[in-house]
N, C-alpha and C positions, 0 to 999 in steps of 0.2 A: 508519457510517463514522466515524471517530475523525481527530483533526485531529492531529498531535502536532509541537511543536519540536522542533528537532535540533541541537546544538550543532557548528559548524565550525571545526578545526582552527585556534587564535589568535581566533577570533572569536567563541566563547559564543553561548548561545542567542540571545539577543538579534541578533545578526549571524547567525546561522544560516541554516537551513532549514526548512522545514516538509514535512511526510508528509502524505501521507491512507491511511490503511491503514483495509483491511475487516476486520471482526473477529466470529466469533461463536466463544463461548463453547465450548471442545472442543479441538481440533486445526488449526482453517482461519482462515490468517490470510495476509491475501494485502496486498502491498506496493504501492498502485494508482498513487499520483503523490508525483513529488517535485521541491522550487522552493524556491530560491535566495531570501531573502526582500528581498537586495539586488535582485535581477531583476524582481521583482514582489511587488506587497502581497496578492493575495490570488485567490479564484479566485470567479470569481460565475457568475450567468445561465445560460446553457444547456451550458458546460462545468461546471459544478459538477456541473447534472441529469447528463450522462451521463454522468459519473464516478461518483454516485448510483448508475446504473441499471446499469455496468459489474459497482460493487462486487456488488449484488445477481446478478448473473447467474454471478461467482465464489464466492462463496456457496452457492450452489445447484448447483453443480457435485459431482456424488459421486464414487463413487472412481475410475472407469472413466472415465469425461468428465477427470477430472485426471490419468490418467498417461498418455489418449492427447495431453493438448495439451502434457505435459510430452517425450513422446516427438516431439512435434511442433516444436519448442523454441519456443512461444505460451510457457510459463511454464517456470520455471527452480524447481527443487524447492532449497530448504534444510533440512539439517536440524539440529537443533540436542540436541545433547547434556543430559538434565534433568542439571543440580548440584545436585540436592536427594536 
């Protein structure tokens, strides 16, 4: 799971946000949480772990587990045009 800043509107990253997105190498990359860094400094202890344990179980999801829970609206598909 990858942590990343997010720059907000007049407020730069620093004032920002933070993500936590899952990420394996291919095609699956899935958007897990996201906080206001004015809101709160950080995420620890057992919501971390299941956020952890979420990312790994979207992960592991193949293609049939992802279009019924997209058909289910559990996940919301984007897709994104390569410019390359």
């Amino acid at each position: 799971m990858l942590k990343k800043r997010v720059s907000l509107a007049g407020r730069g990253k620093r004032g920002g946000a933070r993500t936590l997105i899952a990420y394996r190498q291919g095609n699956k990359v899935f958007f897990v949480y996201g906080f206001a860094k004015n809101i709160r400094a950080n995420i620890q202890g057992a919501e971390l772990k299941a956020l952890k344990a979420y990312a790994r179980v979207l992960l592991g999801y193949g293609a049939e587990e992802l279009r019924k829970a997209i058909k289910a609206g559990a996940l919301i598909k984007i897709e994104v045009e390569d410019g390359g």
